[in-house]
C-alpha positions as a Python dict, from the first residue, in 0.01 Angstrom:
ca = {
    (1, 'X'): (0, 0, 0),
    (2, 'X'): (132, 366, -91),
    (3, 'X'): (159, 612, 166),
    (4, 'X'): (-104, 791, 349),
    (5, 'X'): (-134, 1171, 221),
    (6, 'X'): (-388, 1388, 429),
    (7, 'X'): (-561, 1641, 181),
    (8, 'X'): (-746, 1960, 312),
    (9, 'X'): (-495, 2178, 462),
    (10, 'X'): (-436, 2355, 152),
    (11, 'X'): (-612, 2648, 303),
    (12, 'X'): (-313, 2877, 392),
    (13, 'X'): (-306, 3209, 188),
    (14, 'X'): (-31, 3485, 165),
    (15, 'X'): (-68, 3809, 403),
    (16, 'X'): (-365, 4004, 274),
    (17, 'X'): (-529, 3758, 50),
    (18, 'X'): (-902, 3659, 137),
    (19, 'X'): (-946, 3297, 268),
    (20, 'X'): (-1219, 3143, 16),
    (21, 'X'): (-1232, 2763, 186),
    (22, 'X'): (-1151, 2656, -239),
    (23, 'X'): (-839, 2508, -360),
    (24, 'X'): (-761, 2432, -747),
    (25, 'X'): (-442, 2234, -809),
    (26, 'X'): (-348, 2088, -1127),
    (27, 'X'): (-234, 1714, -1046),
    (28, 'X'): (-43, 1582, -1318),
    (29, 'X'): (212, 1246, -1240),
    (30, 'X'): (434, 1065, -1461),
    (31, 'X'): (400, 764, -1236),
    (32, 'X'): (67, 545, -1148),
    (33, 'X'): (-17, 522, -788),
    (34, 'X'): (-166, 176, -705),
    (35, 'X'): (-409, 189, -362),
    (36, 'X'): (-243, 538, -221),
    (37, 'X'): (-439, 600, 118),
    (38, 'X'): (-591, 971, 98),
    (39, 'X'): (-768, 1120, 422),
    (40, 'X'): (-975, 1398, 294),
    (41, 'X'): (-1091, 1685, 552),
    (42, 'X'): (-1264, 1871, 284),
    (43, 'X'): (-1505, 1790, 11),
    (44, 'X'): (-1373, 1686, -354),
    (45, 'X'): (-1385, 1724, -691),
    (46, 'X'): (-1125, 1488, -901),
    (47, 'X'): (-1180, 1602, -1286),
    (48, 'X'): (-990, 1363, -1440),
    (49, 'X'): (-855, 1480, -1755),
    (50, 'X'): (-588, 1197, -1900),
    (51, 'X'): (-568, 805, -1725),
    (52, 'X'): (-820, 598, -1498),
    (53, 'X'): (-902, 657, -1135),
    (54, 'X'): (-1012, 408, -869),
    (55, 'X'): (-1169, 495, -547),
    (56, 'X'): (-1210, 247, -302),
    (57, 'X'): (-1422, 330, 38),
    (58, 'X'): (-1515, 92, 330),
    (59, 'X'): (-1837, 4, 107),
    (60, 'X'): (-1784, 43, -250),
    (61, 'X'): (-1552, 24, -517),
    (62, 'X'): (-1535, 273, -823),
    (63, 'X'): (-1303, 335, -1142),
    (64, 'X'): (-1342, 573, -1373),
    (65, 'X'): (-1206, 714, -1706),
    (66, 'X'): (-1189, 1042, -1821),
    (67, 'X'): (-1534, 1064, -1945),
    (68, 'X'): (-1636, 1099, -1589),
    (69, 'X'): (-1514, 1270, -1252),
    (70, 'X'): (-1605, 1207, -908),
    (71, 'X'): (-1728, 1423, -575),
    (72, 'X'): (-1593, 1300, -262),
    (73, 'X'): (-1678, 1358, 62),
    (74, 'X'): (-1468, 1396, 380),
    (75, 'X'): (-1332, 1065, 506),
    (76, 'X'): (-1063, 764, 414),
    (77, 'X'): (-1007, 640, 84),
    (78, 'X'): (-769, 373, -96),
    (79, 'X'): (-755, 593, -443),
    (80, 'X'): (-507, 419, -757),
    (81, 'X'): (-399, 687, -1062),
    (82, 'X'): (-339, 478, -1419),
    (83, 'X'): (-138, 641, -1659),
    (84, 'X'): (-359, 519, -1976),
    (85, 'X'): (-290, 766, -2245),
    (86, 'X'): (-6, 748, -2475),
    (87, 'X'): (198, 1069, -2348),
    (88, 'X'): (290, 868, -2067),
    (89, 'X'): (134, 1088, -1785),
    (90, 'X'): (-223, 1118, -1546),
    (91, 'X'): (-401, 1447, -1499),
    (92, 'X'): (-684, 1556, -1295),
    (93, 'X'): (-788, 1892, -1197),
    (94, 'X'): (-876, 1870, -815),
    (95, 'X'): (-1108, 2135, -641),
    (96, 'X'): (-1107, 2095, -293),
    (97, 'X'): (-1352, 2322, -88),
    (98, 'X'): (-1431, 2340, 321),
    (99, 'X'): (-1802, 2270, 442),
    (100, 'X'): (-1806, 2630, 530),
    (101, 'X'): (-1770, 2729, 157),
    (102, 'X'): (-2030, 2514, 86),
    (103, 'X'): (-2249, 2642, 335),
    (104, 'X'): (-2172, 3028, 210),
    (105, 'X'): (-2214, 2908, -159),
    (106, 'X'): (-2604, 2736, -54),
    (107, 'X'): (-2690, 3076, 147),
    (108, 'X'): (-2606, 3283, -137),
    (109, 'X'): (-2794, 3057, -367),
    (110, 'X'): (-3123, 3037, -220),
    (111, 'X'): (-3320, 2925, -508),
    (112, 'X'): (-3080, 2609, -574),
    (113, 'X'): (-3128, 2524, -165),
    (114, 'X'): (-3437, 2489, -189),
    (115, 'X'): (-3422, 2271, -479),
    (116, 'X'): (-3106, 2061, -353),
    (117, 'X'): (-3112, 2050, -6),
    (118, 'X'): (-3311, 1762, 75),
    (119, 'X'): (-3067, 1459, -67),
    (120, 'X'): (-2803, 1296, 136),
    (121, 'X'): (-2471, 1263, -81),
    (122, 'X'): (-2325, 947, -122),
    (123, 'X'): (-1976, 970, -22),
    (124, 'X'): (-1826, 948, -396),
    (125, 'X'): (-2056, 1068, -642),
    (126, 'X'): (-1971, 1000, -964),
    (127, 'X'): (-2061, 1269, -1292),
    (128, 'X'): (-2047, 1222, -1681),
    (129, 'X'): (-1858, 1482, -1838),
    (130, 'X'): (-2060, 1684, -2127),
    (131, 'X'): (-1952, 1911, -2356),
    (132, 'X'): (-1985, 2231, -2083),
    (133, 'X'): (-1795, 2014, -1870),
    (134, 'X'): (-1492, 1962, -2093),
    (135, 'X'): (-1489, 2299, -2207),
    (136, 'X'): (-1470, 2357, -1770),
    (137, 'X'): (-1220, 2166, -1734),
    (138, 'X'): (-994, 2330, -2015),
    (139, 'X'): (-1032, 2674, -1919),
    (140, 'X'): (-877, 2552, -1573),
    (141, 'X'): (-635, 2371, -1735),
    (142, 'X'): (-543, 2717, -1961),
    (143, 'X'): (-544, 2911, -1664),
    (144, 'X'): (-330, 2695, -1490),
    (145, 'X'): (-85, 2675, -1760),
    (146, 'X'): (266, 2673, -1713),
    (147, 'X'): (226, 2564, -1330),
    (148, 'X'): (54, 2930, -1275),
    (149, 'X'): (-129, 2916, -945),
    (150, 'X'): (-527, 3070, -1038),
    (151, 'X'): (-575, 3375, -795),
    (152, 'X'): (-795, 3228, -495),
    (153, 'X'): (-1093, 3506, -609),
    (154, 'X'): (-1075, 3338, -974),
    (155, 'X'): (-1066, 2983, -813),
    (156, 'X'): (-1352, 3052, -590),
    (157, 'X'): (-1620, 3181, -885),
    (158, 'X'): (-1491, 2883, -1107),
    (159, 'X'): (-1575, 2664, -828),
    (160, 'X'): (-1929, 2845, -793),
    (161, 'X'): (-1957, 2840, -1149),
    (162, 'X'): (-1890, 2434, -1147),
    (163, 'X'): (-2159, 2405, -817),
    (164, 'X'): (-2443, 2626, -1036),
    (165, 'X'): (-2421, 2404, -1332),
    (166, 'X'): (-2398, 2055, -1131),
    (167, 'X'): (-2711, 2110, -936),
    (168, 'X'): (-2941, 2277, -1233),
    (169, 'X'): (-2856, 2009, -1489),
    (170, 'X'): (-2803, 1700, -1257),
    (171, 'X'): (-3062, 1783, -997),
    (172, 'X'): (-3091, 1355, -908),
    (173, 'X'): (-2745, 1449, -753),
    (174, 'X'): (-2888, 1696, -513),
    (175, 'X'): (-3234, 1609, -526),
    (176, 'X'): (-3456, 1286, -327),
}
């Protein structure tokens, strides 16, 4: 087994910049990770761009390719990155974002509370990519060109922007 890496305190800013509770990194590995233990203290995305993903929790066992992407929840996971594309590397975009952000992003959205609030997430929830979805993931990937860092403000509407769209056009995700 790989070794234990504890994701979620990513949250550290430079003097004067506004804590958001979202993080976009731009994971990209030349080597696969077989059953690499993650403890997540925040909610997230994986966008996987290039490769296959599995997830394994205490219950169930998912892989994906990069058709799809996942939301996880806080907790323990056994996770395994496949390089499967012919450059030789794995990508995924990951969004990580604090319960409080969440919170603040469903109080400033009241209309998609009250159409979202009433389901229970699973604890990986698993999305198929569309065509707004791809062209999501690129701009991240085009603003994070070059191994640029996006500005946390720019971060945290992309992240809103990526909440908005998930729960008005895959409301059985949020919805009973």
């Amino acid at each position: 087994m790989g070794t234990v890496t504890i994701f979620g305190d990513q949250f550290s800013t430079n003097s004067g910049e506004v804590e958001t509770g979202v993080r976009i990194v731009n994971h990209v590995t030349t080597s696969s990770v077989i059953r690499n233990r993650i403890v997540l203290q925040n909610y997230l995305f994986s966008l996987l761009v290039e490769g296959t993903k599995a997830v394994h929790t205490a219950h169930n066992s998912i892989t994906i390719e990069n058709n799809k992407f996942l939301l996880l929840l806080s907790g323990n996971y056994l996770m395994t990155e496949k390089i499967a594309s012919s450059d030789g590397r794995f990508q995924s975009i990951l969004i990580s974002f604090t319960p409080e952000a969440l919170h603040r992003f469903f109080s400033k959205y009241t209309d998609v509370l009250s159409e979202a609030r009433s389901k229970t997430l699973e604890q990986v929830e698993i999305f198929i990519k569309d065509q707004f979805l791809n062209n999501f993931i690129d701009s991240l990937i085009l603003m994070s060109g070059n191994g640029k860092e996006i500005p946390p403000a720019l971060q945290h509407v992309k992240w809103e922007e990526l909440l908005l769209y998930l729960c008005h056009h895959y409301p059985e995700k949020w919805n009973n």
